[in-house]
N, C-alpha and C positions, 0 to 999 in steps of 0.2 A: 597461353594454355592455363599459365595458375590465376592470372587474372580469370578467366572463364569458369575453374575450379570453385578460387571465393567465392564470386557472386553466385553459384549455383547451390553452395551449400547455405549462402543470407538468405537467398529466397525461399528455401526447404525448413529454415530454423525458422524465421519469422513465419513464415505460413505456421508450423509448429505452435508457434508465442501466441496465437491470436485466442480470444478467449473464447472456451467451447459458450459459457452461458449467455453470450449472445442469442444464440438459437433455443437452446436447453440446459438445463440441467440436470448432472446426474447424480443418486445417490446412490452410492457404489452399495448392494445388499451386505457385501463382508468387508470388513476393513481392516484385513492381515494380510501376511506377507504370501497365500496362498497365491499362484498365480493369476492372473487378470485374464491375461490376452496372451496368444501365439502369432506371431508375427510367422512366415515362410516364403520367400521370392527369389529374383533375377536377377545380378547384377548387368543389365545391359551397356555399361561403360566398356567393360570388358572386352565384354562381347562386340562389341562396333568397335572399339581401338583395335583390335583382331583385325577384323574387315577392309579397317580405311587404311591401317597401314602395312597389310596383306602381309601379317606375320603367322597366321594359323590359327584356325577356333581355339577358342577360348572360354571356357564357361564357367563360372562359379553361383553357388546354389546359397542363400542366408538364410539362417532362422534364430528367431530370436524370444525370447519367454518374458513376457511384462508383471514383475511381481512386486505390482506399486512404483517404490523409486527405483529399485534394484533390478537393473536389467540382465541376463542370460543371454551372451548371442555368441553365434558359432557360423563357420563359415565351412563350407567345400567346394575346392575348386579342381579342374582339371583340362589339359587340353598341350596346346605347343607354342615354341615360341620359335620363329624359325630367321635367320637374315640372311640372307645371300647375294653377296656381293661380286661373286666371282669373275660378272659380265665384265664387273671395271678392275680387274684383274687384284679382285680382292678377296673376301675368305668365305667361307661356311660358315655359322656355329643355328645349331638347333637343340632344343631341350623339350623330352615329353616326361610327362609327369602329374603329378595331381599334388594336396597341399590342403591343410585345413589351419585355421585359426577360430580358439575359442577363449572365452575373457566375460568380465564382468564391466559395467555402465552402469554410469549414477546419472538419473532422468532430474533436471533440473524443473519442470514442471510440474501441475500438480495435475493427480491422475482423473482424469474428466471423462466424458460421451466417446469420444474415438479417441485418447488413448493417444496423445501428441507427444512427443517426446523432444527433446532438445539433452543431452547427455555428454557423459565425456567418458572413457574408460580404460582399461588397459585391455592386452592379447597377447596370447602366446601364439606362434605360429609354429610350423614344420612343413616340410616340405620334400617330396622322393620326387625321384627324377633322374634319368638318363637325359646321355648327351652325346654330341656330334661337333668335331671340328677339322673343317680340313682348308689347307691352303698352300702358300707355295713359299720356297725358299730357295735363295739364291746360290747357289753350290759352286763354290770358289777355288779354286785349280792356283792358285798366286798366295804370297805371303798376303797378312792384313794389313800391312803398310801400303801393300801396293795397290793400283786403280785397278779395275774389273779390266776385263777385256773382251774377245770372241770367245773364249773357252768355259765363261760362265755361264752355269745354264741353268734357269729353276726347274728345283724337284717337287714335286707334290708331296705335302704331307696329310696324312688321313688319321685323326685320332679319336677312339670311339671307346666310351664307356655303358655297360650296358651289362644283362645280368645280374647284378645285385646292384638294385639304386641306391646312387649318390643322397646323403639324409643333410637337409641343411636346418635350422631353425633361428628364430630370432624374435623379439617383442615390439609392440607396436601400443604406440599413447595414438586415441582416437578421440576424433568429437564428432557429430554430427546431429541427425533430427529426423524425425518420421513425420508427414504430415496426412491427414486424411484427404481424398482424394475424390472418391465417391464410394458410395454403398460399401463395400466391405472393403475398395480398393483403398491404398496408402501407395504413397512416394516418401524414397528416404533417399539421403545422401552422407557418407563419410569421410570424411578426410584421415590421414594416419600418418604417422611420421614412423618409420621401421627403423632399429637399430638393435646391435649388441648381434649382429649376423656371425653363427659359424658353422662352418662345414665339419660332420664327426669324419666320415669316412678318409680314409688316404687315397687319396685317387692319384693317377700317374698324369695327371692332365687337369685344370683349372677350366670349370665349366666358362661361359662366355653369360649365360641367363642365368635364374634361378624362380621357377617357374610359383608366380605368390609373390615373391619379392623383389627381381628387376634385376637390373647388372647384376652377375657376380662380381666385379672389383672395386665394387664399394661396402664397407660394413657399416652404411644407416644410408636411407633411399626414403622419396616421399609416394604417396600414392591415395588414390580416390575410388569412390564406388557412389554407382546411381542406380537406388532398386525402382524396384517394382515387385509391392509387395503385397501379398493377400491377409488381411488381418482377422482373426479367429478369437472370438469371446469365449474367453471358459469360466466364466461366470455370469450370473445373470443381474442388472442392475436392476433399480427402481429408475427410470426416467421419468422426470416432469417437466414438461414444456412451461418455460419463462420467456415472454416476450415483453422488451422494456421499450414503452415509446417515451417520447421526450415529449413533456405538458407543459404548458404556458399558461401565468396567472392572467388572470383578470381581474381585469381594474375597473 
């Protein structure tokens, strides 16, 4: 899977690196820090890990603001994460909730025709969200020195938090890259490393997920996103078509 990961975001960056003035070039009409381009899409990684490993939709929405190098992007997400194990006499846990991360990217490219980007940045995240845990325990009738016997019997236990949601947050170093696609469309991918995770609330019970950032029982998790994005000009260029053929002297 992170083998699959890499190469998915080399081929999003390099597509990204390739030079627009092959085809055109552009000159940008203003050249301040006003915004360029609106970036707004899908992450369908998501959404299909949901699907294949029939944990429960899952959807998160991007958008992102192109103001030159300096990028703007923000995230919402919402949906479930659900595992249930019960059949092989294991546990529940499910979490619904929703989750946004928003942060600044620095575009290592220069700003061209479609607006390529290759970036690295930081994020804040948060996260609300309810939860669900139930499963069984073995109820012992004997000292704990002694073996089990016929008199032990597991009890179910059901623990459910709900009502005021659970608030978790934590920060995430990203890199990734936008590449054009066709006509207004764009492909991006990013990679993120999440850490510095904590729970404010006191809860009587240790969620199992934490819906945006993965396990609860680790504090730093890694994680990816593959959009599909619609790109949006809010300014207008000058474009002039440069086509460069390769000439040979004669002799």
């Amino acid at each position: 899977m992170l083998r699959c990961i890499i190469k998915l975001l080399l081929v999003v960056v390099c597509a990204a690196a390739i030079p627009e003035h092959v085809v055109a070039k552009d000159k940008p009409s203003i050249t301040s820090i006003w915004p360029t381009t609106w970036y707004i899409g899908l992450d369908l990684a998501k959404t299909c890990m949901g699907w294949c490993q029939k944990t429960g939709p899952a959807y998160e929405i991007h958008g992102s603001i192109d103001c030159s190098r300096i990028l703007l992007s923000a995230g919402y997400g919402w949906g479930q994460i659900q595992r249930d194990s019960r059949q092989h006499n294991g546990s529940f846990a499910a979490a619904y909730g929703k989750y946004f991360r928003v942060g600044l990217d620095y575009n290592f490219l220069t700003p061209a025709l479609h607006h390529n980007q290759f970036f690295i940045g930081l994020r804040y995240a948060r996260s609300f969200f309810d939860f669900q845990l139930k499963s069984t325990k073995l109820y012992c009738n004997h000292l704990p020195d002694k073996p089990c016997d016929l008199e032990c019997k597991p009890v179910p236990i059901a623990l459910q938090h709900s009502g005021g949601a659970a608030i978790a947050h934590w920060w995430e170093i990203v890199a990734g890259g936008k590449a054009h696609l066709i006509g207004m469309v764009s492909i991006g991918c990013t990679a993120r490393y999440k850490f510095s995770k904590k729970i404010e609330n006191d809860l009587h019970a240790f969620p199992f997920d934490i819906p945006g950032f993965g396990l609860a029982e680790f504090d730093h998790a890694f994680g990816y996103s593959l959009y599909i994005l619609l790109r949006i000009p809010l300014q207008k260029s000058d474009k002039v078509c440069g086509h460069y053929f390769s000439q040979k002297s004669v002799t």
